[in-house]
C-alpha positions as CSV (number, residue, x, y, z in Angstrom):
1,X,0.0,0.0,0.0
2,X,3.4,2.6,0.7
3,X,4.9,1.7,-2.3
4,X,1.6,2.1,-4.2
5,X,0.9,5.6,-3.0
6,X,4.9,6.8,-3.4
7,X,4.5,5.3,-7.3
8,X,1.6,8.0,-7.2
9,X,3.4,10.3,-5.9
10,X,6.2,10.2,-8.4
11,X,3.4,9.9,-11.6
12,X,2.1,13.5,-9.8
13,X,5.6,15.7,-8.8
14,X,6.7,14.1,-12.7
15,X,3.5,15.4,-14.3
16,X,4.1,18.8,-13.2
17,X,7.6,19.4,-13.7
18,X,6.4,18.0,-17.4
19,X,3.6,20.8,-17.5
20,X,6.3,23.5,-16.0
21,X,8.8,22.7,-19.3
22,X,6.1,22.9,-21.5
23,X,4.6,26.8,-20.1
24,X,8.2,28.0,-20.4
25,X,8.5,27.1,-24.1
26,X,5.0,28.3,-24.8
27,X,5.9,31.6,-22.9
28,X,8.8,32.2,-25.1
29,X,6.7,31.9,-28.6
30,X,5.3,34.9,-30.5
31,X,2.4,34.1,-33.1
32,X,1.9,37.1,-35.4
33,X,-1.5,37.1,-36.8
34,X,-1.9,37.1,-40.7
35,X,-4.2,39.8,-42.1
36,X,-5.5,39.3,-45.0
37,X,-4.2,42.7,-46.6
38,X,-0.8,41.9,-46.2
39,X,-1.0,39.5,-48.6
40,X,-2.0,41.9,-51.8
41,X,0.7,42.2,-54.4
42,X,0.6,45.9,-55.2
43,X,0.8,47.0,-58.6
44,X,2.8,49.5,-59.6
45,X,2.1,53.1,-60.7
46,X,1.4,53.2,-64.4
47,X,4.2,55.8,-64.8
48,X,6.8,53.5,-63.6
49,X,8.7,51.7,-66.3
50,X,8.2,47.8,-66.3
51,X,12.0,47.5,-67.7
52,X,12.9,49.6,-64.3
53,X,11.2,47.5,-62.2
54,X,13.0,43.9,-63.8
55,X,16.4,45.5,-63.2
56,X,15.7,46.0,-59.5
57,X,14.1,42.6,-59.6
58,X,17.2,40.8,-61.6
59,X,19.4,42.4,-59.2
60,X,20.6,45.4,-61.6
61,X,20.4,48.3,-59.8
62,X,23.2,50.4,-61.0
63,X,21.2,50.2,-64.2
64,X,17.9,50.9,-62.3
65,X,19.4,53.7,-60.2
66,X,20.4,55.8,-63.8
67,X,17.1,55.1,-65.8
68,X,15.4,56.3,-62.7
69,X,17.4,59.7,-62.7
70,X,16.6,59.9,-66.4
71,X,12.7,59.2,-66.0
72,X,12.7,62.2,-63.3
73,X,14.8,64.5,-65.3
74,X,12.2,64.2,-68.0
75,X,9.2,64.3,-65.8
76,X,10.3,67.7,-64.3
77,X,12.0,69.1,-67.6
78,X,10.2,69.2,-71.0
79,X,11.9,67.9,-73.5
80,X,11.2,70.0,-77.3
81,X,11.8,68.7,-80.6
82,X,14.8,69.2,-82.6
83,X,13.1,71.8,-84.7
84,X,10.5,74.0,-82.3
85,X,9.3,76.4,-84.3
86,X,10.8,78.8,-86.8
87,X,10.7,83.1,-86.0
88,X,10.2,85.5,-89.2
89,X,11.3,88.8,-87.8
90,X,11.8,92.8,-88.8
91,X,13.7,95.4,-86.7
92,X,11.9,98.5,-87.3
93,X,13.1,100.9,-84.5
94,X,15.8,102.4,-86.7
95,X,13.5,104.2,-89.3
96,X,11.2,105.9,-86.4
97,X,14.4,107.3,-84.7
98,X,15.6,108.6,-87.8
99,X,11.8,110.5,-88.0
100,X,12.8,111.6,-84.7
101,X,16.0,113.3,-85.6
102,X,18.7,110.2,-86.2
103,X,20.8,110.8,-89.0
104,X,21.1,106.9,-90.2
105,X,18.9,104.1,-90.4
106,X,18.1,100.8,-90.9
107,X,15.9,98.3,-91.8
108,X,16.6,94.2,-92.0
109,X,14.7,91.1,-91.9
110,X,15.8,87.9,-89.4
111,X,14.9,84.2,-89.7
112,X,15.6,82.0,-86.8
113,X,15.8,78.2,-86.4
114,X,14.5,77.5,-82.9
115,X,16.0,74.1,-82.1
116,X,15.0,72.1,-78.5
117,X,14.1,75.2,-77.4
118,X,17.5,75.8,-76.7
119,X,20.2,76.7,-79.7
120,X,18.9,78.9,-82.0
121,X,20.8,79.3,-85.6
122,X,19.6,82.9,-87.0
123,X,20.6,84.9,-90.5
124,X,20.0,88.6,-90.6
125,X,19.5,90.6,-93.8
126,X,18.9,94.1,-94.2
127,X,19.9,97.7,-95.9
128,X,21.3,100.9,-94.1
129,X,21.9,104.6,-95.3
130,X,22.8,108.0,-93.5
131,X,22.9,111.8,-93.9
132,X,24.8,113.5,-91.7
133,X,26.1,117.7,-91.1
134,X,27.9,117.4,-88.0
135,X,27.8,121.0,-86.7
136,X,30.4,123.3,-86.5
137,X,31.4,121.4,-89.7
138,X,31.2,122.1,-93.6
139,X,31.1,118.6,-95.2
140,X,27.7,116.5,-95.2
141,X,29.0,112.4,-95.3
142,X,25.6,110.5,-97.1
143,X,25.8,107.2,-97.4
144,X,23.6,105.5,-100.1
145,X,21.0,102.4,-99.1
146,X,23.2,99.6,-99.6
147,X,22.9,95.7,-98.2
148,X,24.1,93.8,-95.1
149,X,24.1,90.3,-93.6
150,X,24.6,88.8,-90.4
151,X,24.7,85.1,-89.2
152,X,25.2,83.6,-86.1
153,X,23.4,82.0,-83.0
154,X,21.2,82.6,-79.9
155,X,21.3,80.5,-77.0
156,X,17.8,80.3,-74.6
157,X,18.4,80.4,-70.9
158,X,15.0,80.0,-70.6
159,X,14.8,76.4,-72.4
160,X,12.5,74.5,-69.9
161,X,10.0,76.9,-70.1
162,X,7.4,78.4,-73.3
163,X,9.0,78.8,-76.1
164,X,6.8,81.9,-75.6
165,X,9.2,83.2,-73.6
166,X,13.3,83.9,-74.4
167,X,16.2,85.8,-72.4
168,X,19.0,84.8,-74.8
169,X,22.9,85.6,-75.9
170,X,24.2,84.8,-79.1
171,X,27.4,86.1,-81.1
172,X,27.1,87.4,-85.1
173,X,29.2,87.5,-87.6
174,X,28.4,90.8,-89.8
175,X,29.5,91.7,-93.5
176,X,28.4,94.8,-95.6
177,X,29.5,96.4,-99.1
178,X,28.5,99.8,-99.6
179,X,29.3,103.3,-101.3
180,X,29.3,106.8,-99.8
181,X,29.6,110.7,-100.9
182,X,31.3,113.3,-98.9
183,X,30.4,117.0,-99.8
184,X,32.7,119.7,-98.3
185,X,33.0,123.7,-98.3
186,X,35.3,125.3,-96.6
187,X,36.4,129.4,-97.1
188,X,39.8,130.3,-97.9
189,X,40.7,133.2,-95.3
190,X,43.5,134.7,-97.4
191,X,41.5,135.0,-101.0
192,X,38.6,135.2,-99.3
193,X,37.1,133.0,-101.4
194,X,34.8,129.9,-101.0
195,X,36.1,126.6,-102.5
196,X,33.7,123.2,-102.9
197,X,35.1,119.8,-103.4
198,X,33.2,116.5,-103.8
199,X,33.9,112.7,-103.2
200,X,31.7,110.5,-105.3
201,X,31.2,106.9,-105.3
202,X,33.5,106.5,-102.8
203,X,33.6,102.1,-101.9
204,X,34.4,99.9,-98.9
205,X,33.4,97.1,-97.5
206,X,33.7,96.2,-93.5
207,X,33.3,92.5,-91.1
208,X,32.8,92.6,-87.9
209,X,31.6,91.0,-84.3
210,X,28.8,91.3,-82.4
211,X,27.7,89.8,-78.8
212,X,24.0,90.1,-78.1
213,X,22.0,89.8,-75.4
214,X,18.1,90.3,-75.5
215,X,14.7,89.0,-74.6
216,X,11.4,87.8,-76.8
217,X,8.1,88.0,-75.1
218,X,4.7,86.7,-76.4
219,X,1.9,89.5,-77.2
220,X,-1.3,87.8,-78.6
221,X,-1.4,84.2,-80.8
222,X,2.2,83.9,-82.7
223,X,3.3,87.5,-82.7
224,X,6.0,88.6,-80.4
225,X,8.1,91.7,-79.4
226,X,12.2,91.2,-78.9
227,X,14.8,93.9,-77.6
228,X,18.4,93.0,-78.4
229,X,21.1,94.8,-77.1
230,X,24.3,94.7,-79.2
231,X,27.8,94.9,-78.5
232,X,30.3,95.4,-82.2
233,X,33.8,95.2,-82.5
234,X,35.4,95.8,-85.9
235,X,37.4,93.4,-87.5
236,X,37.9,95.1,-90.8
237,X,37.2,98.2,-92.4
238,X,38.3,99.3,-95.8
239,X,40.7,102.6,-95.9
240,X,40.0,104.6,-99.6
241,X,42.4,107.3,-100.4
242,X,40.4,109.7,-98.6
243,X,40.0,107.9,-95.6
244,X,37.7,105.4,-93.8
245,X,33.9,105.5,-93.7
246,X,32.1,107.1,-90.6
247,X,29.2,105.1,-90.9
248,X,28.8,101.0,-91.9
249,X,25.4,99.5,-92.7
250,X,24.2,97.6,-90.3
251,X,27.3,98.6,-88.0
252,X,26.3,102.1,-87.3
253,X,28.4,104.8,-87.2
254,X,32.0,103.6,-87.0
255,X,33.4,104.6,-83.6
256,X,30.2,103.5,-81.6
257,X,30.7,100.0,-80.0
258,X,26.6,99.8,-78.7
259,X,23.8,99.5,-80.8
260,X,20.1,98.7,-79.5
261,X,17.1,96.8,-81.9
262,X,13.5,96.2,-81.2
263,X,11.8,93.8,-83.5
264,X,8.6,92.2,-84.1
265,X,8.3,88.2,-84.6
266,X,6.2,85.8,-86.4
267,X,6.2,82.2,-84.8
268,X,5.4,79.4,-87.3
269,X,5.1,76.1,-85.3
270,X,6.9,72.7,-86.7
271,X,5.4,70.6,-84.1
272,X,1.9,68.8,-85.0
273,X,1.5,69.8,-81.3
274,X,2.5,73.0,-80.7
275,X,4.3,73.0,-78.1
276,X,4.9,69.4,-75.9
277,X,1.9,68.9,-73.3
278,X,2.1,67.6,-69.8
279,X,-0.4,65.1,-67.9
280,X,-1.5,65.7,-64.7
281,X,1.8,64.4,-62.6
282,X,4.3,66.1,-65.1
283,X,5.2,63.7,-67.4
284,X,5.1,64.7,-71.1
285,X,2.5,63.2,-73.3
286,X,4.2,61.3,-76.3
């Protein structure tokens, strides 16, 4: 009868160390629960470019890392076509200074090539004269309405914005061939006497440099205003027997180094868009 109730004994004290292992274990077991939304694949965003996605995937992601750089650069940054849109121009504030009391003038025409919004190839083509009595002086210089040409190129600081919109520099390259007449009196204090000479036909021809600077502003549908302010520096100027010119077509008078245009612009589009469109999170619309 002992043994049997120390056998019981045992089968008890046994049974609850047993149970004592078994709370420890249990004690040191975490169960997360699964909800059910943790399981959804997520899509990505239909901007996001599948080929980006399989290099991060494939373990690329040097590759990944510079096609995402170039995705955001052309999200925040509108990219224009090679050939934007092409400007007929005509400087025109020459001929009303010279109503207002200038004694030269000129007129020219300018195409420009705008090109990703951003370089812009021009060509310039006009004609200049003068007439000019300087006082206190007895010759009158006139020189007769003869041709110009300028090329060169602007660049657009303003390239990730309208094409609406320019504050440009660009350098020129000018040429001109023209004639002149000088017509002098002078007196002759010991005869008394007053003596006339004139210089006819006189040629030359000149090159020269220009840096511009200037700005182009929309007004209404495709016509624009533009100031340009230009700086000249004479390369070459051709000496007759009686001297140099005073005044150059579309140089101005020789000795003056600034010159100032306003002209008026015609924008012809070579997009079928007009200008690239952005959706609604910035990207441009192909």
């Amino acid at each position: 009868m002992k043994r049997q109730i120390a056998t019981y004994l045992l089968l008890l004290v046994a049974t609850m160390v047993w149970a004592q292992d078994t709370t420890q274990v249990n004690k040191g077991r975490h169960i997360t629960p699964v909800r059910p939304n943790t399981n959804v694949v997520k899509q990505p965003g239909r901007d996001v470019d599948p080929e980006l996605i399989e290099q991060y995937i494939t373990g690329d992601t040097l590759a990944a890392q510079k096609k995402a750089r170039e995705d955001s650069i052309r999200h925040n940054y509108p990219r224009y076509p090679r050939l934007t849109s092409l400007w007929l121009g005509v400087n025109f504030i020459d001929p009303v200074l010279m109503a207002l009391g200038q004694d030269h003038s000129s007129v020219d025409v300018h195409a420009t090539l705008n090109m990703w919004n951003r370089l812009q190839p021009t060509i310039e083509l006009g004609i200049g004269w003068a007439k000019t009595t300087p006082e206190d002086m007895h010759f009158t210089y006139r020189a007769k309405p003869s041709p110009y040409a300028k090329v060169g190129a602007n660049y657009n600081f303003l390239f990730k914005s309208s094409p609406d919109y320019q504050a440009f520099v660009g350098l020129r390259l000018g040429m001109s061939t023209f004639k002149y007449d000088v017509e002098a009196q002078y007196r002759n204090s010991y005869w008394q006497e007053d003596r006339f000479f004139n210089i006819r036909g006189e040629r030359s021809n000149a090159l020269w440099g220009e840096v511009v600077a200037g700005l182009k502003v929309k007004i209404f549908g495709p016509w624009s205003l533009g100031w340009t302010l230009r700086w000249h520096n004479l390369f070459k100027c051709k000496t007759t027997e009686h001297g140099r010119p005073w005044y150059i077509p579309g140089f101005g008078p020789r000795g003056r180094a600034l010159g100032f245009t306003v002209s008026a612009y015609y924008t012809l589009p070579l997009t079928q868009n007009r200008w690239p469109q952005k959706d609604e999170i910035g990207k441009e619309k192909r």
